[in-house]
N, C-alpha and C positions, 0 to 999 in steps of 0.2 A: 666751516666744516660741519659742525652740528648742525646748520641746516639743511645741508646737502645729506646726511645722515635722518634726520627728521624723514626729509622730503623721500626717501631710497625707504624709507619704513614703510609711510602712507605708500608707496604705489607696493610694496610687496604685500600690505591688507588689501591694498584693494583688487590687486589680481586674489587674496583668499578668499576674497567677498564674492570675487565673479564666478570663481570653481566651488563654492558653494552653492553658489545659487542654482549653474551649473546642475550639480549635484540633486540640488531639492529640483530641478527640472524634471531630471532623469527619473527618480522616487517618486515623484507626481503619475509619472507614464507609466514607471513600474505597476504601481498600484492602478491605477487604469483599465491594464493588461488586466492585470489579477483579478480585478472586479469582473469583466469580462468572461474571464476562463470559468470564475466560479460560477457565475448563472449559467452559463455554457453548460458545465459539468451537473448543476441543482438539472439543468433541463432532462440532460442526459442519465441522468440516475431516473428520474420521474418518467421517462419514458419506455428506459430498458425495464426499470423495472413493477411496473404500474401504468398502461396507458388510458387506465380509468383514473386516475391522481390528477390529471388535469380535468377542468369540471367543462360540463358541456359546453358553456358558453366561450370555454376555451381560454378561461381564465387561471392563471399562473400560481402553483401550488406555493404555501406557506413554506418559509424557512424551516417550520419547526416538522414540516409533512416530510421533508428531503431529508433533514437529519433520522428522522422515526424510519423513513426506510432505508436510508444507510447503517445504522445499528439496526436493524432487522437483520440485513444483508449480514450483517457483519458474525449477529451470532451463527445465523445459517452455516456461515463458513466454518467458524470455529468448532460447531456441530460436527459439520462433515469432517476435519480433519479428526477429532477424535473418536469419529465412527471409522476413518481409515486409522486410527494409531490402534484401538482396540482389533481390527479384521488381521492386521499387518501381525499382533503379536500372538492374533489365532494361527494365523498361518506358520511363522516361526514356529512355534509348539508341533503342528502339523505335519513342519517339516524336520525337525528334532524327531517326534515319534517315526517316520517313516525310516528316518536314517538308522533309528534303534531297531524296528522291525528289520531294515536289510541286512544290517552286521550280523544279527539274530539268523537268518535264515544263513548268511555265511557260513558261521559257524556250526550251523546244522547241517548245510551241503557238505562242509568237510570230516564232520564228525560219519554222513552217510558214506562217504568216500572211504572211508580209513574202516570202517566196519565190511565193507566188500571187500 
């Protein structure tokens, strides 16, 4: 009985050994992909956004050239949204003031009404 217990242990490591390896199969490919998407993507930033980044002889921009212009990118962005957060709270003020000016004339059209 202890052997047939032994023997029921070894084969349930070895099917964990199989669905590991399995596993480290899958992760091998995963990262594959990934390696893949990412030059994919380095191409695709260096192209959208510098197509002088690649040098004439058509040679393949540094890691460190794609990161520089993805933080480029990146502050640009964050530029532009608080060049919109700043317009957006001119505009509310803008539209707070027009709102005070209408009630204001309201109140005038009715004060003109009541004096006729």
């Amino acid at each position: 009985q202890a052997e047939e217990e032994l023997q029921e242990a070894c084969a349930r490591q070895a099917l964990q050994l199989q669905e590991m390896g399995r596993r480290e199969s899958l992760l091998r490919a995963d990262v594959g992909r990934a390696r893949e998407q990412l030059e994919s993507f380095k191409s695709q930033v260096l192209r959208a956004c510098s197509p002088g980044a690649v040098g004439a002889a058509g040679t393949a921009a540094t890691e460190q050239q794609v990161i520089e212009k993805v933080r480029q990118i990146s502050e640009e962005n964050q530029q532009s949204h608080e060049r919109e957060k700043c317009l957006q709270e001119e505009l509310d003020s803008l539209l707070s003031k027009e709102k005070e000016v209408s009630e204001s004339v309201e109140v005038l059209k009715k004060s003109l009404q009541e004096l006729q």
